[in-house]
N, C-alpha and C positions, 0 to 999 in steps of 0.2 A: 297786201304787201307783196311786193316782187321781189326775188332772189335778185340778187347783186351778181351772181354767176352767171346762171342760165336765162334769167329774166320771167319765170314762171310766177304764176301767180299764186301765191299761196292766201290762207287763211293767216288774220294777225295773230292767234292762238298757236300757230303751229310753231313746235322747236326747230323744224327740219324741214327743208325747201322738198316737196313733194314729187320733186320729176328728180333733181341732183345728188339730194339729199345732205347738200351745205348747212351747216348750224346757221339758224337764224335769231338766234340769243342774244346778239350784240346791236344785229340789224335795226332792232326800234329804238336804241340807244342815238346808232350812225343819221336815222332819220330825224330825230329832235336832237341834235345837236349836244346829248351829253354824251358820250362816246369819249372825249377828252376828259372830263369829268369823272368817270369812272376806271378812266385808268390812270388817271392821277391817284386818287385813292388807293389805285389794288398797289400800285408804287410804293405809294406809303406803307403799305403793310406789310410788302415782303422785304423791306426795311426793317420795319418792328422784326422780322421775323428772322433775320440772318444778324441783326444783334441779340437778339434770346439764343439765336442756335453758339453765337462766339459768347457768349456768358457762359451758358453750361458747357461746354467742351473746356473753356476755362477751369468752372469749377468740377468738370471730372480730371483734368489734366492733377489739379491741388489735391484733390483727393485719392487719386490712383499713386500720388508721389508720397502723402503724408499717411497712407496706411503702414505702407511697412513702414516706416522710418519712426512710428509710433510702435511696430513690435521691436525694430533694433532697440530703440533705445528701451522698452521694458526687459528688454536680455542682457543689458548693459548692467542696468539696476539689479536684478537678481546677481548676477556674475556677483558685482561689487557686494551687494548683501551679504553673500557668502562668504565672501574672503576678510569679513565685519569677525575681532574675536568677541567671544558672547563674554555679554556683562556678568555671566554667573560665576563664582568662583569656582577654581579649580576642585574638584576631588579626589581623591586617588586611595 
């Protein structure tokens, strides 16, 4: 296989063009013709991947809002509790 940069000749095993040192990871891709193939796919997934990342910021957004808003309203309920007169009769 030949580097696409420098035009050296490398081994098809190798990651890295041996004189340049260019990634040659895509290059047996580029040579049989699925190179489009494969980056249609990686397409897709980082698709899948920035709607999983707006779901959860989503659901941290609901959940960072409905934490306190779940202690307000349990201070409301006490407050109110209290100011409840008790059902026991009076003594004195």
């Amino acid at each position: 296989m030949f580097c696409p940069r420098c035009g050296a000749e490398n081994k098809s095993e190798q990651k890295y063009c041996r004189q340049c040192g260019l990634s040659l990871a895509v290059t047996p891709l580029a040579l049989t013709g699925q190179l489009d193939e494969v980056l249609g796919e990686l397409k897709k997934g980082e698709k899948s991947i920035q709607k999983g990342a707006t779901l959860l910021g989503v659901f941290l957004l609901v959940t960072l809002v409905t934490i306190p808003l779940s202690g307000a309203y349990s201070m409301v309920r006490l407050k109110a509790a209290k100011n409840v007169p008790s059902l026991q009769p009076n003594t004195i």
